[in-house]
N, C-alpha and C positions, 0 to 999 in steps of 0.2 A: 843212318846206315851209310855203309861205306864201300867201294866198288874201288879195285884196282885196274888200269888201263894197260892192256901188253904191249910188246913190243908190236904186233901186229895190230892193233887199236882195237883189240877184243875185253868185250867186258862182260862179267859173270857176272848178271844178276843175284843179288841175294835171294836165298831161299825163300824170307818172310814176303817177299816182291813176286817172284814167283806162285807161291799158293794161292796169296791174294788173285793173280791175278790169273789164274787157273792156266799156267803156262807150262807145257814139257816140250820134251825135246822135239824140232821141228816146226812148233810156233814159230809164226811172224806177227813181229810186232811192227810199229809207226814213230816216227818221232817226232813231235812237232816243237818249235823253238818259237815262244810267245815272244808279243814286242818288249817285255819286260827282262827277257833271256831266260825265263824260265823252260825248262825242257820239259815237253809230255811223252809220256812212255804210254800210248794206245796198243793194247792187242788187238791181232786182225783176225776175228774170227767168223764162223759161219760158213754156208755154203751156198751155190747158186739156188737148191730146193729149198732154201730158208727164205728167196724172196717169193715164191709162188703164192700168186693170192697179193701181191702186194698193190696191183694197178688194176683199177676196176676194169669192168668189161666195159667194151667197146655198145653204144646204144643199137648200132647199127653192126654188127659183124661182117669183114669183109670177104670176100671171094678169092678163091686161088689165085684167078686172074688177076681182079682188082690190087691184090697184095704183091703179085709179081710188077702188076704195072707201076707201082707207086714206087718198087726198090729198081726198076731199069731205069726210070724217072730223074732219081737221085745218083743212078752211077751215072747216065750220060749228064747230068749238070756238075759230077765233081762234089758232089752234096759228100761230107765227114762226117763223121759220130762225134761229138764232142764230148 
């Protein structure tokens, strides 16, 4: 298959790319360029209530408190989300 590149560096998926790859209008897709130069075309799908349930529970559950103390904790040290 074969894909034309615009003047604006836009490119039209082919349709058979597409179906496969259950994408319509307003999909986000990824592109990752392997050490070989191959390109991968990943769709980004899902939603934040697809990870619920993902991380077990805590043995110990924490406290309002306890939870606010550990995030004041991390702002006064500067601590980032990586």
């Amino acid at each position: 298959m074969e894909a034309t590149i615009t003047s604006k560096g836009q490119v039209t998926l082919p349709k058979p790319i597409r179906d496969r790859l259950d994408l319509k209008a307003g999909d986000r897709i990824a592109f990752v360029m392997e050490e070989d130069g191959t390109l991968r075309v990943t769709p980004i799908t899902g939603s934040v209530m697809a990870l619920a349930g993902m991380l077990p529970r805590p043995a110990t559950p924490l406290s309002q408190d306890e939870m606010d103390e550990v995030i004041a904790g991390a702002a006064v040290r500067g601590d980032r989300p990586r």
